[in-house]
MITITOR-139072 format. One record per residue (C-alpha): x, y, z; residue number from 1. Coordinates in Angstrom, 1 decimal, always signed. Layout:
<atoms>
      x      y      z  nr
      X      Y      Z NUM
...
</atoms>
This chain:
<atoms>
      x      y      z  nr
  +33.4  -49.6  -57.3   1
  +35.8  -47.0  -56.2   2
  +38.0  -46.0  -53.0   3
  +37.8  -42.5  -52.3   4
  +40.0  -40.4  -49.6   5
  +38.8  -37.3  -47.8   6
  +39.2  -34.5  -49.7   7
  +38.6  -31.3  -47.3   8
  +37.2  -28.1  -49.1   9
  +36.1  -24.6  -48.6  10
  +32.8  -24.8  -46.8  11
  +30.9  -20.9  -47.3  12
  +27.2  -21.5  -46.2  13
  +24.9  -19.5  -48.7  14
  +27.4  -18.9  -51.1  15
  +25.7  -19.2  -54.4  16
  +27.5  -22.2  -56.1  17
  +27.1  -21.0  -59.7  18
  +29.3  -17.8  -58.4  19
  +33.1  -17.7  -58.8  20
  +34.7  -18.6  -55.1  21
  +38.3  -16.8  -54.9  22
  +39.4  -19.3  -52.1  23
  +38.9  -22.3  -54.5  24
  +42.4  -21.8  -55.9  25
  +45.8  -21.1  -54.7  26
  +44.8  -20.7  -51.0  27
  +46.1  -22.7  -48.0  28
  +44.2  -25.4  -46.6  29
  +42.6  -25.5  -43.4  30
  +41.0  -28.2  -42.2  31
  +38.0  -28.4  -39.7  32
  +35.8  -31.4  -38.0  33
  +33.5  -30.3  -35.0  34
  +31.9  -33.0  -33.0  35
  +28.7  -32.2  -31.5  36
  +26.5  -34.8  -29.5  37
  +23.3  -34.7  -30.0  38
  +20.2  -36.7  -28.6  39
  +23.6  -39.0  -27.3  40
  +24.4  -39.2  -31.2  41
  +27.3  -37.9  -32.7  42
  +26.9  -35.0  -35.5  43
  +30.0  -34.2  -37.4  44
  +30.1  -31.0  -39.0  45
  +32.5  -31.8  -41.9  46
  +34.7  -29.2  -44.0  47
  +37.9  -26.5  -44.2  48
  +38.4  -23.5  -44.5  49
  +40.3  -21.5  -47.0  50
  +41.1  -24.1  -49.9  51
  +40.9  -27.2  -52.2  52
  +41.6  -31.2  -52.1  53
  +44.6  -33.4  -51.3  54
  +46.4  -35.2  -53.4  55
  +44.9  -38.1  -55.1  56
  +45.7  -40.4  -58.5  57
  +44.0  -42.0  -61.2  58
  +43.2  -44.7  -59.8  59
  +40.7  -43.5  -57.2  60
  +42.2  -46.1  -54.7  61
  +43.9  -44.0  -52.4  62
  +43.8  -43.6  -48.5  63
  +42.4  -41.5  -45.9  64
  +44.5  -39.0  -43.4  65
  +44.3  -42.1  -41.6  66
  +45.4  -44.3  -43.7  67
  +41.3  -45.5  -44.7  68
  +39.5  -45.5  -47.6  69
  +35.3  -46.2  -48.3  70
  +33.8  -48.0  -51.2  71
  +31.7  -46.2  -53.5  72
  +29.4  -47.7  -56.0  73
  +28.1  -44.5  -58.2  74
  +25.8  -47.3  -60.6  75
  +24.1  -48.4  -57.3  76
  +23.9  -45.0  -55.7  77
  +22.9  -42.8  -58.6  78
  +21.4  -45.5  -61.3  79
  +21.8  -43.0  -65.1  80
  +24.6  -41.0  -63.7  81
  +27.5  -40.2  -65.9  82
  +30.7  -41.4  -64.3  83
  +32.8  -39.6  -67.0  84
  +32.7  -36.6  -70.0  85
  +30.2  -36.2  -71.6  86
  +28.1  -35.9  -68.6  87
  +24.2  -36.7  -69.7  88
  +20.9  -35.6  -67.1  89
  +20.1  -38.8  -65.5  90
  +16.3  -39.8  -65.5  91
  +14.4  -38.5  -62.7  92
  +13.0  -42.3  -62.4  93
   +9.4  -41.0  -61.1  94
   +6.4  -38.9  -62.8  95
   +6.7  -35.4  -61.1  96
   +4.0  -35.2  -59.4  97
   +4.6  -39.0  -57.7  98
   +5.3  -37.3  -54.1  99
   +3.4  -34.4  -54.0 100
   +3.2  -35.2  -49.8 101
   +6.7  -34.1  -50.1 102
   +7.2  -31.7  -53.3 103
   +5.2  -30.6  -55.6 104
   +4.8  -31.3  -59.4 105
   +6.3  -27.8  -60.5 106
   +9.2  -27.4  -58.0 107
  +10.3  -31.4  -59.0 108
  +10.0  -30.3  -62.8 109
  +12.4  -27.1  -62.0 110
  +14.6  -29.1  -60.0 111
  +15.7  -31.9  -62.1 112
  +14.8  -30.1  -65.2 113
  +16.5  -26.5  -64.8 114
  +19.0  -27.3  -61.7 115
  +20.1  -30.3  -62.3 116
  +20.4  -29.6  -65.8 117
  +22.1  -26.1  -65.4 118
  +24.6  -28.3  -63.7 119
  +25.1  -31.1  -66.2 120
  +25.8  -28.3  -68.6 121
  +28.0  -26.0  -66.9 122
  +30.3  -29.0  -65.9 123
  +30.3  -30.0  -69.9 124
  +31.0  -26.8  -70.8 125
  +33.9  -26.3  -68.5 126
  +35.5  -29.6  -69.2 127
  +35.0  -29.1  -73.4 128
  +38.4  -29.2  -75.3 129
  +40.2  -29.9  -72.5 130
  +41.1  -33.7  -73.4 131
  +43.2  -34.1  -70.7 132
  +41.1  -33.2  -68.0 133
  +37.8  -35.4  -70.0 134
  +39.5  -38.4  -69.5 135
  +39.3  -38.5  -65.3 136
  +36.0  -39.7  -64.0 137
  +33.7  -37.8  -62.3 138
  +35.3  -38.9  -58.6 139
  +38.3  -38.3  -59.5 140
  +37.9  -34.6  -61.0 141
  +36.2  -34.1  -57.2 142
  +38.7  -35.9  -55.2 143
  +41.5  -34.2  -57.1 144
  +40.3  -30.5  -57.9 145
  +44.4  -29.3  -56.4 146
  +45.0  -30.6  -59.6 147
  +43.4  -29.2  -62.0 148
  +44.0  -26.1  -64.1 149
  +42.8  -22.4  -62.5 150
  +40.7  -22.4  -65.3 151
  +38.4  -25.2  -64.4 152
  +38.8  -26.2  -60.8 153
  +35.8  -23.8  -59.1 154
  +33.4  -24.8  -62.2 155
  +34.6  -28.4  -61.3 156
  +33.5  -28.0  -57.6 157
  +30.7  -26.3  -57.6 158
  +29.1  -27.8  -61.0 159
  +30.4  -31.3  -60.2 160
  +29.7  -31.5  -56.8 161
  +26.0  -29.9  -58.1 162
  +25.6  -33.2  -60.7 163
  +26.6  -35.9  -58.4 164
  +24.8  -35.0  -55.2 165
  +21.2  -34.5  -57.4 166
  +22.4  -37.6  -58.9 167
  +22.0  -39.4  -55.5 168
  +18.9  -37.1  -54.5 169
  +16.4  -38.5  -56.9 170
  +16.3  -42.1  -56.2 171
  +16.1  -41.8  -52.5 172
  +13.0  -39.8  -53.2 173
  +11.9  -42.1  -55.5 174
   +8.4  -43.9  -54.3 175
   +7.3  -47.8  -53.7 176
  +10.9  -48.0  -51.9 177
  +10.7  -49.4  -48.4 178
   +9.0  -47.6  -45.4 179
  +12.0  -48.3  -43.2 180
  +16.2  -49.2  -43.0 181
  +16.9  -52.8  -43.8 182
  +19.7  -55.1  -43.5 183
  +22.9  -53.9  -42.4 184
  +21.2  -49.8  -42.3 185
  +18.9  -51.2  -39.4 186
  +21.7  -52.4  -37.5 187
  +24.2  -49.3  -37.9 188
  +21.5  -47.0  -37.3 189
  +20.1  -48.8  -34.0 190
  +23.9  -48.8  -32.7 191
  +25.0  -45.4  -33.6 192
  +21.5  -43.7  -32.9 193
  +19.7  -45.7  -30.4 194
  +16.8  -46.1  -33.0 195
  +15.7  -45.0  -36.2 196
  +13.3  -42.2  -34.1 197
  +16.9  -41.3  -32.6 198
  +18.1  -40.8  -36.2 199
  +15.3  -38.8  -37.6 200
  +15.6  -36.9  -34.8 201
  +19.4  -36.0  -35.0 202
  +19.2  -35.7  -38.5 203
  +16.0  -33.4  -38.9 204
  +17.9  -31.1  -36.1 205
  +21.1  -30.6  -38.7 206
  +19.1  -30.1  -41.6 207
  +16.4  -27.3  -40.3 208
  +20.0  -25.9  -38.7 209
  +21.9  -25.5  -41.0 210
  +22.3  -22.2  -42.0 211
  +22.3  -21.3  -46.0 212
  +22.2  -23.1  -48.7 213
  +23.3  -27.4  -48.8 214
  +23.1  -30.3  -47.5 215
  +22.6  -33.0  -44.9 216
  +23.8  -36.7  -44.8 217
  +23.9  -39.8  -43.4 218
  +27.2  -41.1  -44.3 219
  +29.5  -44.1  -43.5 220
  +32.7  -44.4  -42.8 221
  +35.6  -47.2  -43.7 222
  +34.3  -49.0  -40.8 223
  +30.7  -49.0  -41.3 224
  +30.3  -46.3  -38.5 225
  +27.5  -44.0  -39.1 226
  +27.9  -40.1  -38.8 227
  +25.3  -37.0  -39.9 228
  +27.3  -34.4  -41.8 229
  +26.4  -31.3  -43.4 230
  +27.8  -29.3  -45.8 231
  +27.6  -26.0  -47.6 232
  +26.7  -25.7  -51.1 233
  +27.3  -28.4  -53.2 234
  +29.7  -30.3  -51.6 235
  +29.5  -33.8  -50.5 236
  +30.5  -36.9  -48.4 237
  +33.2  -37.7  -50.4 238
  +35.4  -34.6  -50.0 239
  +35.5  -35.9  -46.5 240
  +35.9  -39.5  -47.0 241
  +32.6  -40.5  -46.2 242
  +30.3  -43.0  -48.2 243
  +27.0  -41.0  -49.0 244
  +23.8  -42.9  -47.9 245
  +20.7  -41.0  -47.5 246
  +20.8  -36.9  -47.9 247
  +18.1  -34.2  -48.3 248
  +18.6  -30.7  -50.6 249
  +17.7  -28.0  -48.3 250
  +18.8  -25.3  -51.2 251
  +15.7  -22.8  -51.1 252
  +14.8  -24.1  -54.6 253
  +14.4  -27.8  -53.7 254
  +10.9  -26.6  -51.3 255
  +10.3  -23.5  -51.4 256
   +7.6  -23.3  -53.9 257
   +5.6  -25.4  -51.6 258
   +6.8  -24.6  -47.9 259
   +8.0  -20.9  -48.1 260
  +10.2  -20.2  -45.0 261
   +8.8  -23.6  -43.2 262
  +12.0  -26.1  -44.3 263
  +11.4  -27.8  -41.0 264
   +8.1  -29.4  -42.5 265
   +9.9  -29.8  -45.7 266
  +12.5  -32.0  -43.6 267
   +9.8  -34.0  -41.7 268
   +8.2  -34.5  -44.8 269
  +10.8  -36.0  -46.4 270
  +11.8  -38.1  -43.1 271
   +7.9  -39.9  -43.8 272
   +8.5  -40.8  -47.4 273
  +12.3  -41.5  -47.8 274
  +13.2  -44.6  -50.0 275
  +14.8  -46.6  -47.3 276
  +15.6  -49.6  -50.1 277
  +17.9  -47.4  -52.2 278
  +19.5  -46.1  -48.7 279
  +19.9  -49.3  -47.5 280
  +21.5  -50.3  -50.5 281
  +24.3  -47.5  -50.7 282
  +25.2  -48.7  -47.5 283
  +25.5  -52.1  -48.3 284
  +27.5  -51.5  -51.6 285
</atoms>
């Protein structure tokens, strides 16, 4: 288990993230938060402008702005992922055609198959002969990418941050999980959003919204607090130090196939079927 700080980075909705970004190195860094309420639930829209990470260390046990840190468990959250070079494809866990009410056969066999694969590669490939830069885990490369060399930091970003957040993806997909929050997820989401109907609500409004390619998440803080926060590309909760515990792909090629232009049934779709075991576990790791 690892603490991870925030690590603010440059947020550019519908950027490509296999593209070189030019403000991924050597720019100053500006960070935002937004607050928005809505349905009476707080929606933080997470990310900065113009730049990379703060500072962080081996150990991946440093603090927050605020002096906070979250605990993240990648062998509970993505069960296969690689935590450190070489980074391997981690079983998709399900036949590809198991939740065809929510994505089709083809578009799951592109997905984990092509995507998450291109990613996986592209990652290895930009870490090869660089010993130095092999030896830091996975959250660490992400938490630290001020750190590393020109030469690797975008391909680190935008191919790391690709492998990890699939990573999570799959298993809360994954079917024969539970049909609602449990434990400790019940209770945070009945205080922060009034009821799970109050969550699907908030969070099927930022993920229809958001504009471009990315992501949506319900993420925790040091506290427990929950928060819905979206972000561009492939970057993820814990650039923002936020524990990751449910999110949904809304990148064109994760529906599209199957729902065209209509992401909002995409999203309600995926609200019906969610594995509410593997999100209630994240939380409680």
């Amino acid at each position: 288990m690892n603490k991870i700080r925030p690590v603010p980075r440059h947020h550019a909705d519908g950027l490509d993230t296999n593209t070189t970004d030019a403000s991924s190195a050597g720019l100053t860094r500006r960070k935002t938060l937004l607050g928005l309420a809505v349905g009476g639930a707080t929606v933080a829209l997470s990310g900065s402008l113009l730049g990379c990470a703060t500072p962080s260390d081996e150990s991946e046990a440093s603090s927050s702005e605020d002096g906070s840190s979250v605990d993240f468990d990648l062998a509970v959250a993505a069960p296969g992922a690689s935590s450190v070079y070489p980074f391997a494809l981690p079983a998709l866990g399900f036949a590809h055609d198991a939740i065809e009410a929510v994505v089709d056969a083809r578009t799951m066999e592109i997905h984990h198959g092509k995507h998450h694969q291109g990613y996986t590669n592209k990652l290895n490939a930009a870490l090869e002969g660089n010993a130095e830069v092999q030896g830091k885990s996975l959250l660490t490369l992400l938490s630290g990418l001020q750190d590393l060399p020109d030469s690797v930091r975008t391909a680190v970003r935008n191919n790391g941050g690709g492998y990890l957040n699939h990573s999570l993806f799959w298993p809360l997909l994954a079917p024969g999980g539970g049909t609602s929050p449990e434990g400790g997820l019940a209770a945070a989401i009945d205080e922060q959003f009034g009821s799970v109907d109050g969550f699907r609500e908030t969070f099927a409004t930022q993920a229809k919204g958001l504009f471009g390619s990315g992501w949506a998440w319900l993420s925790a803080d040091s506290t427990g607090a929950l928060q819905i926060t979206r972000y561009a590309n492939q970057d993820t909760p814990l650039s923002s130090g936020l524990k990751p515990v449910l999110g949904i792909d809304v990148w064109e090629h994760a529906y599209y196939l199957k729902y065209q232009n209509r992401r909002g049934d995409y999203v309600n779709n995926f609200l019906d079927t969610v594995n509410w075991s593997q999100a209630s576990a994240n939380f409680a790791a």
